[in-house]
ZATIPA-975194 format. One line per 3 residues: number of its first residue (from 1); their letters; for each residue x, y, z of N, C-alpha, C, CB. Coordinates in nm, 2 decimals, padded with zeros to 4 digits, always signed. Glycine has a CB too. Layout:
// residues N
NUM = A = X/Y/Z/X/Y/Z/X/Y/Z/X/Y/Z  ...;
***
This chain:
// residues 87
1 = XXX = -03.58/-00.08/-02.61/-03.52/+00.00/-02.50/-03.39/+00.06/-02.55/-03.49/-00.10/-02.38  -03.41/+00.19/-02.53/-03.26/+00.26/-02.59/-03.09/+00.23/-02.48/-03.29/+00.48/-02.58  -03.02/+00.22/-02.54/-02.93/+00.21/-02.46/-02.80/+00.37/-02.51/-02.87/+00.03/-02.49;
4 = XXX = -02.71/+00.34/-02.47/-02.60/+00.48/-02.45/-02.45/+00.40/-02.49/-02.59/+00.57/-02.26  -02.43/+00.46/-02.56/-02.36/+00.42/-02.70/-02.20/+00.51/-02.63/-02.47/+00.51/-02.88  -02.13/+00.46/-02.62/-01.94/+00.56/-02.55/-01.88/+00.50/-02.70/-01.80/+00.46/-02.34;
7 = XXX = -01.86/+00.67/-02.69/-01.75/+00.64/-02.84/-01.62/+00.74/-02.84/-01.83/+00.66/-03.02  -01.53/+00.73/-02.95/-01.44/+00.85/-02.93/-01.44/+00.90/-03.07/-01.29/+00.82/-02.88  -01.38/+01.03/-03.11/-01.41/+01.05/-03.25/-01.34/+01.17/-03.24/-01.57/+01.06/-03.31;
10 = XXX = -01.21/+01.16/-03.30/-01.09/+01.26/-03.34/-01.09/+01.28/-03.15/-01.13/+01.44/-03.48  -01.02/+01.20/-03.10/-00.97/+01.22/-03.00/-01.08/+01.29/-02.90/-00.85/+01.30/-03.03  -01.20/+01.28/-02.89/-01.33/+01.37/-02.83/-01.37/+01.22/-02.80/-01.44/+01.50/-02.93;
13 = XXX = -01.42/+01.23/-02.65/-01.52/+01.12/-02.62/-01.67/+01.17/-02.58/-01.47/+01.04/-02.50  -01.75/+01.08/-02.66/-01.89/+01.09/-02.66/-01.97/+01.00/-02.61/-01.93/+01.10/-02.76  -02.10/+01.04/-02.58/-02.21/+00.95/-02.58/-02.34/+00.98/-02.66/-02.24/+00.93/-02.45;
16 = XXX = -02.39/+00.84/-02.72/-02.50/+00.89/-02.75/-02.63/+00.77/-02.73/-02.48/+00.94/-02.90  -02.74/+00.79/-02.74/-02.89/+00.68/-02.75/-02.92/+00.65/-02.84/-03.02/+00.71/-02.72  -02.89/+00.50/-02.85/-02.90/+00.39/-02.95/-03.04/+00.32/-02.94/-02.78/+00.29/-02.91;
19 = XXX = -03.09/+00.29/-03.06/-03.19/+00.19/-02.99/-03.14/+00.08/-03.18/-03.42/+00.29/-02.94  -03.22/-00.03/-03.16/-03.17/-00.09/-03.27/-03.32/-00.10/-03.36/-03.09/-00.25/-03.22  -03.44/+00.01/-03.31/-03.50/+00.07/-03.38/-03.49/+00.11/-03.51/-03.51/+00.14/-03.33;
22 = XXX = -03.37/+00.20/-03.50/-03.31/+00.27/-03.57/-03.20/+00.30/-03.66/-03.31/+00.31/-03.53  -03.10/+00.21/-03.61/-03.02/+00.08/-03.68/-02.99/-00.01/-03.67/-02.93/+00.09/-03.71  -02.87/-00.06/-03.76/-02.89/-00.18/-03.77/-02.79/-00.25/-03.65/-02.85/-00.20/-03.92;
25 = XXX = -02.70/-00.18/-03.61/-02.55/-00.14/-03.55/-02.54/-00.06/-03.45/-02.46/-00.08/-03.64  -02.43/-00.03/-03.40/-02.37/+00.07/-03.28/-02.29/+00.14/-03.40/-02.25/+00.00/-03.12  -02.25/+00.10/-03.53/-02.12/+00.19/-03.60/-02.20/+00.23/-03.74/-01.96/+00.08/-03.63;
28 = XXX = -02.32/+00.20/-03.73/-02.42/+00.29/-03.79/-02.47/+00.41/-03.75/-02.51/+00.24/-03.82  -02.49/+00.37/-03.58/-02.55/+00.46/-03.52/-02.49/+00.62/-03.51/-02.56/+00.42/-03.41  -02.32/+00.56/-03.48/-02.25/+00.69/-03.44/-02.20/+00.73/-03.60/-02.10/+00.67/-03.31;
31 = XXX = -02.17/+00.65/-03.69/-02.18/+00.75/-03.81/-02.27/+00.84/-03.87/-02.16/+00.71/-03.89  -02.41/+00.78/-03.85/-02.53/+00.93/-03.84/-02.50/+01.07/-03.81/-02.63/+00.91/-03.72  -02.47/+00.99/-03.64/-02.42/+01.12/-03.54/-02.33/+01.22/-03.58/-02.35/+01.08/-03.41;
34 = XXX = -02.21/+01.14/-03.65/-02.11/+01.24/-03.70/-02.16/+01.30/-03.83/-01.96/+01.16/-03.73  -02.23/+01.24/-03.92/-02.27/+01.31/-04.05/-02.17/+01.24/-04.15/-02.24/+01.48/-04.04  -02.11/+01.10/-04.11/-02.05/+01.05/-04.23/-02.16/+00.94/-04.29/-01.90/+01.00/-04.20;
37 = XXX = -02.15/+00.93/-04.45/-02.20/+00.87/-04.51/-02.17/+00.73/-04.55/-02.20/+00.94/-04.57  -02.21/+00.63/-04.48/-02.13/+00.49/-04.51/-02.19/+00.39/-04.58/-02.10/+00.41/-04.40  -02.28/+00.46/-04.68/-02.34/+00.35/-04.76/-02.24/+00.26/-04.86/-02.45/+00.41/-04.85;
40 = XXX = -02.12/+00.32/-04.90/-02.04/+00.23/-05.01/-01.96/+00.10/-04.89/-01.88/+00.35/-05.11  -01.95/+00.19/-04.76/-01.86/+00.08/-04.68/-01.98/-00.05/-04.67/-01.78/+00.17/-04.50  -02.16/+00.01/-04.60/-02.21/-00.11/-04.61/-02.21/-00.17/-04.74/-02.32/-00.12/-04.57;
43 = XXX = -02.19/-00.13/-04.87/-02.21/-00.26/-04.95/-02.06/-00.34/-04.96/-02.26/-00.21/-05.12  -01.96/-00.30/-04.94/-01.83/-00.42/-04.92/-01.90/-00.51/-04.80/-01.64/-00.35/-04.85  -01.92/-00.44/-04.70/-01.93/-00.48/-04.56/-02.01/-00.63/-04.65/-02.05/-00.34/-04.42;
46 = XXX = -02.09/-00.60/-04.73/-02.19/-00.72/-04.74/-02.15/-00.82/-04.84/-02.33/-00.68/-04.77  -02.06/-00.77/-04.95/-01.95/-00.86/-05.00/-01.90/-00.96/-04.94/-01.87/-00.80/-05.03  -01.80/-00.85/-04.81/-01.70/-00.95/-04.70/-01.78/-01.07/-04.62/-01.62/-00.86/-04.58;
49 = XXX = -01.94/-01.02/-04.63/-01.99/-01.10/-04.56/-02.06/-01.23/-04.65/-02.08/-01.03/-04.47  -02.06/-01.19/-04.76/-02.12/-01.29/-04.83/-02.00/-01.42/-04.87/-02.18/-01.22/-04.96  -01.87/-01.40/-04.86/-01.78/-01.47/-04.87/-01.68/-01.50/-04.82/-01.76/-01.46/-04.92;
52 = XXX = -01.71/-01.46/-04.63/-01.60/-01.44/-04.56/-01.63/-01.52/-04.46/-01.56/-01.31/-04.54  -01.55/-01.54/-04.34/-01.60/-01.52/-04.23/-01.64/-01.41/-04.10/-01.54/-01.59/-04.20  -01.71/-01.39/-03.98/-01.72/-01.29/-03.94/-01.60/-01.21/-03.83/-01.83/-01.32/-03.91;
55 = XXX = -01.52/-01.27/-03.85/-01.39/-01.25/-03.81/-01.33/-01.12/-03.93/-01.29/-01.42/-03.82  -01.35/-01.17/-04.01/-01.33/-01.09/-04.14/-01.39/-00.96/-04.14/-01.38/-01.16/-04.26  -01.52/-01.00/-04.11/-01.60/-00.85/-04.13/-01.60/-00.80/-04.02/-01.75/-00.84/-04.18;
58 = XXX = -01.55/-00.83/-03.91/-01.52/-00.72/-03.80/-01.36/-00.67/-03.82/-01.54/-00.80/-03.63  -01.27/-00.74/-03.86/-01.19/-00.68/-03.89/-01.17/-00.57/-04.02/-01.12/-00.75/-03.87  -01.24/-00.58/-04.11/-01.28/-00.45/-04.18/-01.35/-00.35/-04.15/-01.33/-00.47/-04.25;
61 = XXX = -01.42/-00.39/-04.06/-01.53/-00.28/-03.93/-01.46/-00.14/-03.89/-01.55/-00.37/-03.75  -01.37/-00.26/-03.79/-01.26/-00.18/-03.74/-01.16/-00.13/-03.77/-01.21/-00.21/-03.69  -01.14/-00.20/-03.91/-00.99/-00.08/-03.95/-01.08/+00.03/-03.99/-00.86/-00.13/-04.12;
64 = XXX = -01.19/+00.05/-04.10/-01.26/+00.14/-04.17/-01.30/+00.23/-04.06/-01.37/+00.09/-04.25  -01.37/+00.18/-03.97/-01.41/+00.32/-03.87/-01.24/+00.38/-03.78/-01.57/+00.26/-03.71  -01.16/+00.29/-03.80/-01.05/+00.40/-03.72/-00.97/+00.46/-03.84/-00.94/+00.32/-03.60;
67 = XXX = -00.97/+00.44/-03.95/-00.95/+00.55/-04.11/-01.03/+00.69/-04.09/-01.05/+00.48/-04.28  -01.18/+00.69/-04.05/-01.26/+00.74/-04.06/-01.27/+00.87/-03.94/-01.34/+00.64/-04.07  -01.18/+00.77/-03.82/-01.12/+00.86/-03.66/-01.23/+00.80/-03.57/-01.13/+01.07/-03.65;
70 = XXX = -01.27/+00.73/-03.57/-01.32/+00.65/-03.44/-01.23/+00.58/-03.36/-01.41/+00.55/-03.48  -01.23/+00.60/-03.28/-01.13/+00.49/-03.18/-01.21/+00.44/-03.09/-01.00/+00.55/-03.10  -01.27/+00.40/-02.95/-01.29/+00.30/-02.92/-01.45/+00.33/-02.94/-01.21/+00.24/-02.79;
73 = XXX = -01.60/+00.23/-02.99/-01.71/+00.24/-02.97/-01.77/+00.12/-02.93/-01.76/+00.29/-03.07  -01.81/+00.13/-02.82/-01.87/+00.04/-02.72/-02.03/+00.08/-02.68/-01.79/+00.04/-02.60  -02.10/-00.03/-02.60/-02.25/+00.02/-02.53/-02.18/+00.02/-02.39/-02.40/-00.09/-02.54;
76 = XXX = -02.23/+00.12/-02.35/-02.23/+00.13/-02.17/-02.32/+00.01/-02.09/-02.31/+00.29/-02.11  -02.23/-00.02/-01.99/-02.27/-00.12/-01.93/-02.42/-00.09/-01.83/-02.14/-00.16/-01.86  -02.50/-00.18/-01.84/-02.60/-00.17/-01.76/-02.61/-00.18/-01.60/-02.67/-00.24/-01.81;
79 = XXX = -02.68/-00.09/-01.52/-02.65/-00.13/-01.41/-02.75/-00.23/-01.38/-02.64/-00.03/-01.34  -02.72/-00.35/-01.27/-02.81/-00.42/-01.26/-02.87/-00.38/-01.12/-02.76/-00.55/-01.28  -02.97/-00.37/-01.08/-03.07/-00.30/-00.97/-03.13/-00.50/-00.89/-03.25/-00.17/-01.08;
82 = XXX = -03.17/-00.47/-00.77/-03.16/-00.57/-00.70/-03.35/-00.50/-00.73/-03.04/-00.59/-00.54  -03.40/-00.65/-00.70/-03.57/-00.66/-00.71/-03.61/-00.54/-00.66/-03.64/-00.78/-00.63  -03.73/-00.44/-00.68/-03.80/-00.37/-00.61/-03.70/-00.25/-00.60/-03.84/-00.43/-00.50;
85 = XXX = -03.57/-00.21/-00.63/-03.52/-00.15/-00.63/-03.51/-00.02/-00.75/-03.45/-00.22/-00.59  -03.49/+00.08/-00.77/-03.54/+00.24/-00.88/-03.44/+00.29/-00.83/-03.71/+00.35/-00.85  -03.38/+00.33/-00.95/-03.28/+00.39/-01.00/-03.34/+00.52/-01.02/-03.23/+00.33/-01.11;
***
């Protein structure tokens, strides 16, 4: 099931359709979108993870994608529909 991805990127807020089809991440997804290339950042990413804790590798996450000009990337919240009910 795809979901919708709110991000910001050089001060511009976006959305886009995520599914985890397709990656691995939400900060894979929107680097596609932008056209940046983050294969060297996943191989640290997997360093920090091989010897770190995951505290660690989110805070490299996050400094790297806001270097990069991401500022906040989140999933949009779902709405929850009462039984029998269509959206």
């Amino acid at each position: 099931m795809a979901r919708t991805i709110l991000y910001t990127y050089k001060d511009e807020e976006k959305e886009l359709l995520f599914s985890y089809q397709q990656h691995r991440n939400i900060h894979e997804a929107v680097a596609e979108a932008e056209g940046i290339d983050i294969s060297e950042y996943l191989k640290m990413e997997q360093q920090i993870e091989a010897i770190s804790d995951t505290k660690a590798v989110r805070n490299y996450r996050d400094n790297h994608f806001r270097k990069l000009g991401f500022g906040k990337i989140t999933l949009k919240q779902r709405e929850n529909l009462g039984v029998g009910e269509k959206k």
